[in-house]
Structures are given as structure tokens and as C-alpha cells.
PDBQT receptor file of N, H, CA, C and O in Angstrom, charges set to zero:
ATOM      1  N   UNK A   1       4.141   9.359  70.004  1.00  0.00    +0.000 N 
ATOM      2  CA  UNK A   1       2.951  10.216  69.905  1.00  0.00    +0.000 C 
ATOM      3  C   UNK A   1       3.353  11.703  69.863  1.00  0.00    +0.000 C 
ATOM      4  O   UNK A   1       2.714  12.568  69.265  1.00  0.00    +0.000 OA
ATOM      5  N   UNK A   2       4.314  11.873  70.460  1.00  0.00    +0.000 N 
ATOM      6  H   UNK A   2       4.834  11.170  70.945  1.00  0.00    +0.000 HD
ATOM      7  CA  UNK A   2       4.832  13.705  70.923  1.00  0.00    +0.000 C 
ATOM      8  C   UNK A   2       5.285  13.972  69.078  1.00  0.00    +0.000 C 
ATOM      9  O   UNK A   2       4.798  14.819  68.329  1.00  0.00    +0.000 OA
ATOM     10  N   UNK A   3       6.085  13.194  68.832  1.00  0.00    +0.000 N 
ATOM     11  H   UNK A   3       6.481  12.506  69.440  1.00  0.00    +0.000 HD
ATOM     12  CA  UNK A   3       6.539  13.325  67.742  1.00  0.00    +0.000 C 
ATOM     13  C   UNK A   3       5.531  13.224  66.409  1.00  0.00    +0.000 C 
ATOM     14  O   UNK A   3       5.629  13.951  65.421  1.00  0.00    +0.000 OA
ATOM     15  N   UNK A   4       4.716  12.352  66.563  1.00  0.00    +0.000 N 
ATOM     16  H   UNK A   4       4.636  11.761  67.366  1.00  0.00    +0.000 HD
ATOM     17  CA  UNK A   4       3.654  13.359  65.576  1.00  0.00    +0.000 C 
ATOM     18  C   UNK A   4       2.764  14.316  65.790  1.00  0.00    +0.000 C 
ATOM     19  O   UNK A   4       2.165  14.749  64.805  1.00  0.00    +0.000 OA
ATOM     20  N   UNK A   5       2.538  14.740  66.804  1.00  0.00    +0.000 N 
ATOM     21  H   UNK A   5       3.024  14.389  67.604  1.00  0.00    +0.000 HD
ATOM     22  CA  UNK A   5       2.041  16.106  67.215  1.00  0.00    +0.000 C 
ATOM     23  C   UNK A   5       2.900  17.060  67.212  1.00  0.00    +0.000 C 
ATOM     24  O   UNK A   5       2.433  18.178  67.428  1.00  0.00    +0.000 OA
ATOM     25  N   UNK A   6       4.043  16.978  67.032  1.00  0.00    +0.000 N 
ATOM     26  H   UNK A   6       4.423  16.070  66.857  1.00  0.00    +0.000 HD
ATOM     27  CA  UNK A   6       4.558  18.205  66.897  1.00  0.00    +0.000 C 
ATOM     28  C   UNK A   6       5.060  18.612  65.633  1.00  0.00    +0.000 C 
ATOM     29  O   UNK A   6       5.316  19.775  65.322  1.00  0.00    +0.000 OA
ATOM     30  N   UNK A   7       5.205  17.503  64.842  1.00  0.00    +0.000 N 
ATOM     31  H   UNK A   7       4.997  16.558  65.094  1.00  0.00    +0.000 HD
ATOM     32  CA  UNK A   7       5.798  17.296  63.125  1.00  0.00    +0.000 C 
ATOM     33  C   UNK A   7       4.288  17.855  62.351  1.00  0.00    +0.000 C 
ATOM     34  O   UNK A   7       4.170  18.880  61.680  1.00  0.00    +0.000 OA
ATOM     35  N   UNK A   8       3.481  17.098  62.593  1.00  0.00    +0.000 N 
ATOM     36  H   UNK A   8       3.577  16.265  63.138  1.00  0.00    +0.000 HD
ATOM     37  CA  UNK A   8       1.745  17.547  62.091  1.00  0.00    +0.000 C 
ATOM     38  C   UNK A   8       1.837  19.302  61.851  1.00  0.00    +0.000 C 
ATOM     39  O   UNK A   8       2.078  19.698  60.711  1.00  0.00    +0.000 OA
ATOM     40  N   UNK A   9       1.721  19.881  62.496  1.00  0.00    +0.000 N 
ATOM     41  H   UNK A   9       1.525  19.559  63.422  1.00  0.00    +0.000 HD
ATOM     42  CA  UNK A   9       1.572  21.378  62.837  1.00  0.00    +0.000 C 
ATOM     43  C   UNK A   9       2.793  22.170  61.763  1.00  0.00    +0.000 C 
ATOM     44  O   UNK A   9       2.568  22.891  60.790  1.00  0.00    +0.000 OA
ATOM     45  N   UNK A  10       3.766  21.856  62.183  1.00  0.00    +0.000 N 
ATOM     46  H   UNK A  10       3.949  21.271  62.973  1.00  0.00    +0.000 HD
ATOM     47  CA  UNK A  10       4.951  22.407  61.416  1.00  0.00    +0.000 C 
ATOM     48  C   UNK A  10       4.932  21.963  59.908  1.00  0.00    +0.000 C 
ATOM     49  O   UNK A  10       4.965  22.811  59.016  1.00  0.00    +0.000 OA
ATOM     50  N   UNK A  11       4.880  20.673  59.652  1.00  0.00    +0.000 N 
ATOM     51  H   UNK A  11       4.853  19.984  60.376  1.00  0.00    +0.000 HD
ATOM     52  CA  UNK A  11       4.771  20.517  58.043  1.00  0.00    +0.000 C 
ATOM     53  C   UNK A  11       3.288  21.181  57.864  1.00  0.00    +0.000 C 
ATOM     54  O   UNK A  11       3.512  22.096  57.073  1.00  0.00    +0.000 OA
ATOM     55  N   UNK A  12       1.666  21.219  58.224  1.00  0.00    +0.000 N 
ATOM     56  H   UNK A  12       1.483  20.475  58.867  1.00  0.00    +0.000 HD
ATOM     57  CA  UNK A  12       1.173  21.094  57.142  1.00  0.00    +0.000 C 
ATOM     58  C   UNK A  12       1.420  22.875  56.268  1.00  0.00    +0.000 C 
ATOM     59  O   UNK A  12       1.440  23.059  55.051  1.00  0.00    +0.000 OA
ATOM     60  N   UNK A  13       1.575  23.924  57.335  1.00  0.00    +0.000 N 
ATOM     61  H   UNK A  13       1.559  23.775  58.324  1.00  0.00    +0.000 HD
ATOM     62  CA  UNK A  13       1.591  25.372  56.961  1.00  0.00    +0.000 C 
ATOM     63  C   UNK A  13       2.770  25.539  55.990  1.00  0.00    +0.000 C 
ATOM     64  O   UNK A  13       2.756  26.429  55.139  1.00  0.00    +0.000 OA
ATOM     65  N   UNK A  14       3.880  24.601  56.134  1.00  0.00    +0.000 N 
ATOM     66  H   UNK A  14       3.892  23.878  56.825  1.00  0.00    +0.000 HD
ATOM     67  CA  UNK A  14       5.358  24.786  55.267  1.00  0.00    +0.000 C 
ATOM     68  C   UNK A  14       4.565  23.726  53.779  1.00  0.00    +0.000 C 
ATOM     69  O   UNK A  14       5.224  23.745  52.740  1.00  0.00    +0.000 OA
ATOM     70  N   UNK A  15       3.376  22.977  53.771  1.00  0.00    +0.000 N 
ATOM     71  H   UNK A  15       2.841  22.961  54.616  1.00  0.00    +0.000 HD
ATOM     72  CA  UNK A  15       3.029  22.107  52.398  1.00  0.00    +0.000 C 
ATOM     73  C   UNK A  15       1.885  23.200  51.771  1.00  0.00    +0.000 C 
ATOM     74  O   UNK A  15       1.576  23.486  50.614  1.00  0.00    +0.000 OA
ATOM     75  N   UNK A  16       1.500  23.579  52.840  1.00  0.00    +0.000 N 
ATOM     76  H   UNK A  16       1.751  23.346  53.780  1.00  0.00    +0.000 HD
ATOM     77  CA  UNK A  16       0.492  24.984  52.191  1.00  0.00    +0.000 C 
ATOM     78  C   UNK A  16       1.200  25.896  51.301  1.00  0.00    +0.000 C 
ATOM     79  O   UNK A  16       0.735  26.345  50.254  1.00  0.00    +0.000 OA
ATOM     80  N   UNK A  17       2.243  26.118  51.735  1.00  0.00    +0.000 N 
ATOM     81  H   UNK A  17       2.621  25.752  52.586  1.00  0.00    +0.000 HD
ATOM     82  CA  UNK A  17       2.607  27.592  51.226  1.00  0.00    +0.000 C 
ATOM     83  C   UNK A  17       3.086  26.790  50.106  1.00  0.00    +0.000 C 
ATOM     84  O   UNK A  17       2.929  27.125  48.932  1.00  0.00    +0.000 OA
ATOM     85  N   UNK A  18       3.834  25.438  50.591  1.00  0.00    +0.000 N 
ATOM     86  H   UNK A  18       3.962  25.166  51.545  1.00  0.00    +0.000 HD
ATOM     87  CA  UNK A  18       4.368  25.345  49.144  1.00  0.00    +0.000 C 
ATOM     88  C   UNK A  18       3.701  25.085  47.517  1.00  0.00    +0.000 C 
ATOM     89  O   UNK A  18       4.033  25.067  46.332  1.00  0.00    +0.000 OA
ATOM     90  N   UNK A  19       2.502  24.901  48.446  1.00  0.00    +0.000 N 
ATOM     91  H   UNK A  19       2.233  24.916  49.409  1.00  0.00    +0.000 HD
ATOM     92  CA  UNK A  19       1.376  24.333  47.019  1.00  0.00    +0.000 C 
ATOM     93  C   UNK A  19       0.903  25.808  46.568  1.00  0.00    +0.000 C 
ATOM     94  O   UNK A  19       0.869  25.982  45.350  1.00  0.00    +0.000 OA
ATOM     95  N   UNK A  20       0.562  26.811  47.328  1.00  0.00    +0.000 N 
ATOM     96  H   UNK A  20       0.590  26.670  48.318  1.00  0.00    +0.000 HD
ATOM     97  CA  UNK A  20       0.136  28.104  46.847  1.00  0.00    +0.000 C 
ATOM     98  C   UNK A  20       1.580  28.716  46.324  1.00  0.00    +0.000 C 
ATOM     99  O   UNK A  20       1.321  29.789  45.777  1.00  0.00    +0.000 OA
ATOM    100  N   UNK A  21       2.693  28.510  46.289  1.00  0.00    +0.000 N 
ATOM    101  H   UNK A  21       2.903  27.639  46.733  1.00  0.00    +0.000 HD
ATOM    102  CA  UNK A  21       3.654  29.098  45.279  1.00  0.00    +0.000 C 
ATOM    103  C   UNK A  21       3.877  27.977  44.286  1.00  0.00    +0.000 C 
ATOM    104  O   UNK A  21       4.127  28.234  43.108  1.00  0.00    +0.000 OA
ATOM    105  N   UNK A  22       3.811  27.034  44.632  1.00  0.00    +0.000 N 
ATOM    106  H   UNK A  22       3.608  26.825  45.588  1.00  0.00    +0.000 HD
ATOM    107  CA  UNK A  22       3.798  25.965  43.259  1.00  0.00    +0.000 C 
ATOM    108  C   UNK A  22       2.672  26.403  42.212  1.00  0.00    +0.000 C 
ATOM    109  O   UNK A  22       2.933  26.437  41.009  1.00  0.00    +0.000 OA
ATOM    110  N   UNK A  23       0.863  26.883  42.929  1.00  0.00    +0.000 N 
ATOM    111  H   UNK A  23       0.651  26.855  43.906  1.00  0.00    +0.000 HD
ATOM    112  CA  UNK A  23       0.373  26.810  42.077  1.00  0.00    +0.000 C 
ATOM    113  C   UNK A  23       0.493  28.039  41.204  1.00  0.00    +0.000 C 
ATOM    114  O   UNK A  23      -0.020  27.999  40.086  1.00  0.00    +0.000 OA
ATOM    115  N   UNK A  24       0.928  28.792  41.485  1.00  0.00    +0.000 N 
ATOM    116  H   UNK A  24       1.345  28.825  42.393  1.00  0.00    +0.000 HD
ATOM    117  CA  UNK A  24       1.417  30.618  41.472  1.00  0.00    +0.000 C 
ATOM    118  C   UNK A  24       2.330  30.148  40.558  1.00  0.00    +0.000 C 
ATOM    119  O   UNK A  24       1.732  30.025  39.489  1.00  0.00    +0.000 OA
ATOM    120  N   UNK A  25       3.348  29.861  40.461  1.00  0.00    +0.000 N 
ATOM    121  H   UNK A  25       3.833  29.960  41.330  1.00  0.00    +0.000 HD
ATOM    122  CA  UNK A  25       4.706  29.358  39.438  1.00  0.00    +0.000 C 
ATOM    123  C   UNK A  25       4.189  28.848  38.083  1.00  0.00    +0.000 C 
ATOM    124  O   UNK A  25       4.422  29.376  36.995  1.00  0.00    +0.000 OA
ATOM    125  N   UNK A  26       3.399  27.667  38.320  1.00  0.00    +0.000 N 
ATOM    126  H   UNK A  26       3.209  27.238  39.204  1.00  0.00    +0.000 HD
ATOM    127  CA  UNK A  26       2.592  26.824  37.185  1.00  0.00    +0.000 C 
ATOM    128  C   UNK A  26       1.802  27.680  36.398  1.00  0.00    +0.000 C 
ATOM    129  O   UNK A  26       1.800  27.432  35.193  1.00  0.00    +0.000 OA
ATOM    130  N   UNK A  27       0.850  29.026  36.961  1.00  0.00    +0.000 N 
ATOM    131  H   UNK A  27       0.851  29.227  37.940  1.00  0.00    +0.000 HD
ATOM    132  CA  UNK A  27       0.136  29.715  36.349  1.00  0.00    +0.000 C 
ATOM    133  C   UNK A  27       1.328  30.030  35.234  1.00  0.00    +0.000 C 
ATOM    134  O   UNK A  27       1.575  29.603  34.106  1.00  0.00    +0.000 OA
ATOM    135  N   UNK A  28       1.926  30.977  36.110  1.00  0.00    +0.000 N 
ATOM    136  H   UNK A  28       1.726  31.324  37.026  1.00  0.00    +0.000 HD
ATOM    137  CA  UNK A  28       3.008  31.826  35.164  1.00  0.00    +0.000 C 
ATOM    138  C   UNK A  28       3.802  30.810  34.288  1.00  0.00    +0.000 C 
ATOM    139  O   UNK A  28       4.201  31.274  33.220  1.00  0.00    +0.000 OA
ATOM    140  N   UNK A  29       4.118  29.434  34.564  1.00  0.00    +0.000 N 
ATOM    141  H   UNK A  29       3.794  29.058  35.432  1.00  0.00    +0.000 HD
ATOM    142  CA  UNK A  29       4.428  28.978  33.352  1.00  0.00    +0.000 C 
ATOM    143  C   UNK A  29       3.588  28.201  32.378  1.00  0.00    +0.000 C 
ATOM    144  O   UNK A  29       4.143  27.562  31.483  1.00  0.00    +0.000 OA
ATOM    145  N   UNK A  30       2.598  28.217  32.472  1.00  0.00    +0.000 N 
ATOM    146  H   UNK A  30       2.148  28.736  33.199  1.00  0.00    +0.000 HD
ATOM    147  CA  UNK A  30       1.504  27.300  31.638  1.00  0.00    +0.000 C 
ATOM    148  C   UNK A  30       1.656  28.135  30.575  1.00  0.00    +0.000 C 
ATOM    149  O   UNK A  30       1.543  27.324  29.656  1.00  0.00    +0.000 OA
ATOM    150  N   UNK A  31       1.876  29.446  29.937  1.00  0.00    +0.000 N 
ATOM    151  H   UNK A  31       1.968  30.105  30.683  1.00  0.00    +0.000 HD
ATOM    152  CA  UNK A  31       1.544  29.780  29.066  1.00  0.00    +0.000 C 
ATOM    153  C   UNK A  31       2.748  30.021  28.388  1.00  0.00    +0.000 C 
ATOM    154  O   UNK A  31       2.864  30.295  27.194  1.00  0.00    +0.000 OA
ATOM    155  N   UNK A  32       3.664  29.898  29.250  1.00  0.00    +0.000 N 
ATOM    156  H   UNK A  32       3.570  29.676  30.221  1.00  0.00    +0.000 HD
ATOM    157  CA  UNK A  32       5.501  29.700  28.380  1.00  0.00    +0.000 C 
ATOM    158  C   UNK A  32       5.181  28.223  27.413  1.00  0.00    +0.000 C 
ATOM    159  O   UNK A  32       4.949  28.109  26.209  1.00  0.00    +0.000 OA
ATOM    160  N   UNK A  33       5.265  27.369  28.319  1.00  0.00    +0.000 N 
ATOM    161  H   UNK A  33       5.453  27.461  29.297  1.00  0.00    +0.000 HD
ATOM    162  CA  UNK A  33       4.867  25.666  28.012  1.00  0.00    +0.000 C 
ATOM    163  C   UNK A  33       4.041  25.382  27.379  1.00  0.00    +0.000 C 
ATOM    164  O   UNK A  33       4.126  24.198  27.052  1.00  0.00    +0.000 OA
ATOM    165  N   UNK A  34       2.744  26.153  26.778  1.00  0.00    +0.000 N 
ATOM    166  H   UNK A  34       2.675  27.115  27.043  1.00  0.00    +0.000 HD
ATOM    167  CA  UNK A  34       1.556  25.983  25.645  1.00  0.00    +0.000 C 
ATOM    168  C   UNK A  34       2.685  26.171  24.975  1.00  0.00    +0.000 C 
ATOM    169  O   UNK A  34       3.277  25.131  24.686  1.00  0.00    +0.000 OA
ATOM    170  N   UNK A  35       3.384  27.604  24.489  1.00  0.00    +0.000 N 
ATOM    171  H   UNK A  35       2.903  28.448  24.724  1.00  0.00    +0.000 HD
ATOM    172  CA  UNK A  35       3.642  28.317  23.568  1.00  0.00    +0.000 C 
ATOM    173  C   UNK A  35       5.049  27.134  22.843  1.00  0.00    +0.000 C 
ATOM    174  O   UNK A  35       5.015  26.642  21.716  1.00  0.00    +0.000 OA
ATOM    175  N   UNK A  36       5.838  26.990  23.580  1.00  0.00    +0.000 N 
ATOM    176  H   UNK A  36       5.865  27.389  24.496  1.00  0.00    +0.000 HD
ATOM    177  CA  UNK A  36       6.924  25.971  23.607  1.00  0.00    +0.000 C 
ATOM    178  C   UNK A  36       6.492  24.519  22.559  1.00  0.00    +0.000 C 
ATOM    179  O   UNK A  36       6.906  24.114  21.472  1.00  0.00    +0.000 OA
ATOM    180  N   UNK A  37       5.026  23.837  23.947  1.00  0.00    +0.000 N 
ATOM    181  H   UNK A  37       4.690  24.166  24.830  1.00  0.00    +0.000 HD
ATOM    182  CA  UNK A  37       4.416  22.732  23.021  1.00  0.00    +0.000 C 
ATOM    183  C   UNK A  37       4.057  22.851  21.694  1.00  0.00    +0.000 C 
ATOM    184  O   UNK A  37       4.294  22.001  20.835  1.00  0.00    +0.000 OA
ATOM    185  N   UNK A  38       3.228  24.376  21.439  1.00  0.00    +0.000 N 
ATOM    186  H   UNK A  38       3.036  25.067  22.137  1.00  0.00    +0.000 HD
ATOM    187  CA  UNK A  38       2.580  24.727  19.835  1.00  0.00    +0.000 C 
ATOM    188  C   UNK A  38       3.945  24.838  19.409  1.00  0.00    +0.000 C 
ATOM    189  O   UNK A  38       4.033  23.966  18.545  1.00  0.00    +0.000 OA
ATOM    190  N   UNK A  39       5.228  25.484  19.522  1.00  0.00    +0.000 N 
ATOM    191  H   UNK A  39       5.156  26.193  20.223  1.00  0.00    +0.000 HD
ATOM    192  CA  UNK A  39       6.300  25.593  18.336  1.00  0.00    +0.000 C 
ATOM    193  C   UNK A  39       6.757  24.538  18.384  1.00  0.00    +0.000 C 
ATOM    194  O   UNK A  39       6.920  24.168  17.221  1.00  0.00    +0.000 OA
ATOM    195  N   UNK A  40       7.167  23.586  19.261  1.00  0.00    +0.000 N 
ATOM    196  H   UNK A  40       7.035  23.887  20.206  1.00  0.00    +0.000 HD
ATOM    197  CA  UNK A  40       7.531  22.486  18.741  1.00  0.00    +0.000 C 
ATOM    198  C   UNK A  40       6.656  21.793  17.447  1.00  0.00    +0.000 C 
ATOM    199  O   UNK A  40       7.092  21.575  16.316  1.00  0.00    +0.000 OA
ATOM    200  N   UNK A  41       5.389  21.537  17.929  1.00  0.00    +0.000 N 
ATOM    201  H   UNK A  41       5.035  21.715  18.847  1.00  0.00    +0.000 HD
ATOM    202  CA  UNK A  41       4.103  20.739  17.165  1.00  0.00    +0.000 C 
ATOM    203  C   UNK A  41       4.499  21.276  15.862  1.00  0.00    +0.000 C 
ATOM    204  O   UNK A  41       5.011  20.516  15.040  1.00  0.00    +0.000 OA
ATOM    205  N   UNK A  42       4.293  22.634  15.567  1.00  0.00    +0.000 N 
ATOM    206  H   UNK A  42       3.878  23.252  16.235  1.00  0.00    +0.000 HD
ATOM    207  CA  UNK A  42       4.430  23.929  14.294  1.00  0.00    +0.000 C 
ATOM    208  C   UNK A  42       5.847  23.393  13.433  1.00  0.00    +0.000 C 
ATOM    209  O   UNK A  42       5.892  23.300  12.206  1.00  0.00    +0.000 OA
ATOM    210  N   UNK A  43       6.934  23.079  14.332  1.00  0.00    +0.000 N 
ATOM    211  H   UNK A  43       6.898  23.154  15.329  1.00  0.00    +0.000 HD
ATOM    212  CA  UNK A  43       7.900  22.820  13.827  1.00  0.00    +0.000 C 
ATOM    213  C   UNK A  43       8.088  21.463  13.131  1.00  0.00    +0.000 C 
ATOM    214  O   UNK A  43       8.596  21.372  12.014  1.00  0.00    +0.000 OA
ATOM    215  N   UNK A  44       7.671  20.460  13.816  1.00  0.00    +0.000 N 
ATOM    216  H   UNK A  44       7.257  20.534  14.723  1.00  0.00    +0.000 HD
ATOM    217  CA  UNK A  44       7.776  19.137  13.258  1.00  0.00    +0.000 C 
ATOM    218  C   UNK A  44       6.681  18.436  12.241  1.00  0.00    +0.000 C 
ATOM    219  O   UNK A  44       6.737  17.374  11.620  1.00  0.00    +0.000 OA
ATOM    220  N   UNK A  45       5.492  19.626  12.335  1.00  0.00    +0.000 N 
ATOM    221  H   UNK A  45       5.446  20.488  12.840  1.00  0.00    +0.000 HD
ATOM    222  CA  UNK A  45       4.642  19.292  11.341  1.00  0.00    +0.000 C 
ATOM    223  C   UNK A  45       4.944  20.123  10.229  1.00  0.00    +0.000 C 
ATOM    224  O   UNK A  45       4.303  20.014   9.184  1.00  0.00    +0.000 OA
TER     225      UNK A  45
């Protein structure tokens, strides 16, 4: 029991942050990765 009360607390603030810089990262690359997907598409068609 100690041991998930004390694991609980510590991961969820270290899965927070990591999802708010994951989603921060993804912004900034979604529009590399459109651009990438359209030249490929551009290229093979």
C-alpha cells in the first residue's frame, strides 16, 4: 500500500509535464511532417 502512495504522486506530475512537452513538440512538428507527407505525395505522383 505505502508503495503505491508514494509512486502515485511522483509519477503523475513527471506524466504531466511529459504530455505538455510532448504536446508542445508535436505542434512544432506537425507542420514539418504535413510538408514532408505533401512532398513525398508531390513526388511520387
Amino acid at each position: 500500500m505505502e508503495e503505491h502512495t508514494f509512486r502515485k504522486p511522483t509519477f503523475y506530475p513527471l506524466n504531466y509535464k511529459g504530455l505538455c512537452r510532448f504536446a508542445q513538440i508535436f505542434k512544432e512538428l506537425l507542420p514539418i511532417i504535413q510538408r514532408i507527407d505533401w512532398a513525398e505525395k508531390s513526388v511520387t505522383l
